[in-house]
C-alpha positions as CSV (number, residue, x, y, z in Angstrom):
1,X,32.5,9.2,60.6
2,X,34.6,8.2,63.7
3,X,37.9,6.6,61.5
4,X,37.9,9.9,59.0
5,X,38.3,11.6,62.0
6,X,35.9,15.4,62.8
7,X,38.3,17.8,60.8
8,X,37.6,15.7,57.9
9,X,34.2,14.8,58.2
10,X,33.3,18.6,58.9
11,X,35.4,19.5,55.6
12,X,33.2,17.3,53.7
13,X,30.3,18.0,54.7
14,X,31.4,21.9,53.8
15,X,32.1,20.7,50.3
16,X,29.3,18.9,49.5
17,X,26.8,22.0,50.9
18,X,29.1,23.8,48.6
19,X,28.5,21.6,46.0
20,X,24.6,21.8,46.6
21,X,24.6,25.8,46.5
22,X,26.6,25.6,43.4
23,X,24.0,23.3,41.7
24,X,21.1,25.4,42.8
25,X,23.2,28.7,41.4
26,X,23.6,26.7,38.2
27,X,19.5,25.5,38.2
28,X,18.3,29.2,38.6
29,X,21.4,30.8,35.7
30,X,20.8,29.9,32.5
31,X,24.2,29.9,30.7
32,X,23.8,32.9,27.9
33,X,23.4,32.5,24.0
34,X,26.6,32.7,22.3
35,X,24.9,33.1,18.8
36,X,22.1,32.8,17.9
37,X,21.3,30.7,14.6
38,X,21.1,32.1,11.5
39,X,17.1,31.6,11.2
40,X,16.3,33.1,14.6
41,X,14.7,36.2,13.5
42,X,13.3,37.7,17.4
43,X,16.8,37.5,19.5
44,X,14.8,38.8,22.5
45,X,11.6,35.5,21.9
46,X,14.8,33.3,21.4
47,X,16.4,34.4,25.0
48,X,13.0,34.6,26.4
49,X,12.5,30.5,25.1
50,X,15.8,29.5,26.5
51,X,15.1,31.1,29.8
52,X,11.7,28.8,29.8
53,X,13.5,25.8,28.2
54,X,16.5,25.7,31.0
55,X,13.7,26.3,33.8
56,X,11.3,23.9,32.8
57,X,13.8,20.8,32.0
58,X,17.7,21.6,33.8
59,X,16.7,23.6,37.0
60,X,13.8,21.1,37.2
61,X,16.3,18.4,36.9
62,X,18.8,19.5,39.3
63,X,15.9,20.9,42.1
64,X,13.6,18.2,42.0
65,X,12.8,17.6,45.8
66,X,11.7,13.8,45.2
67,X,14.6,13.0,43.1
68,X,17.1,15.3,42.9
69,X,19.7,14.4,39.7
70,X,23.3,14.9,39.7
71,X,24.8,17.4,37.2
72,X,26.1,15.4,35.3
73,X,22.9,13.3,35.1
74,X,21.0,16.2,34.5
75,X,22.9,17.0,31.4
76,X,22.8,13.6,29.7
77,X,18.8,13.7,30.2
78,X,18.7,17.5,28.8
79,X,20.5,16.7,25.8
């Protein structure tokens, strides 16, 4: 902390609480359905199931208090 100097410590430690709001905003908004496939036949079950399915696997991922997982971690184990 003392060679980087306090400007650039503080503007670090700015980003990275930046980054950590960004990845909670990311946990807690799914990204939308583009399309839905061609079999789907309840568009509003399908959303409703992809709500549950980024909540209970990304957000849990990317909030976990124990172990926390970067975003791009968090990806690789969604997938």
């Amino acid at each position: 902390r003392k060679r980087l100097g306090f400007e650039v410590w503080n503007a670090f430690v700015d980003l990275k609480e930046l980054l950590d709001e960004h990845n909670r905003i990311v946990a807690c908004e799914e990204p939308p359905i583009i399309e839905h496939s061609s079999c789907c036949t309840d568009n509003t079950a399908c959303f409703i199931d992809w709500r549950q399915l980024w909540w209970n696997s990304m957000a849990r991922f990317l909030l976990d208090g124990r172990n926390p997982q970067k975003f791009y971690d968090a990806i690789e184990r969604f997938q």
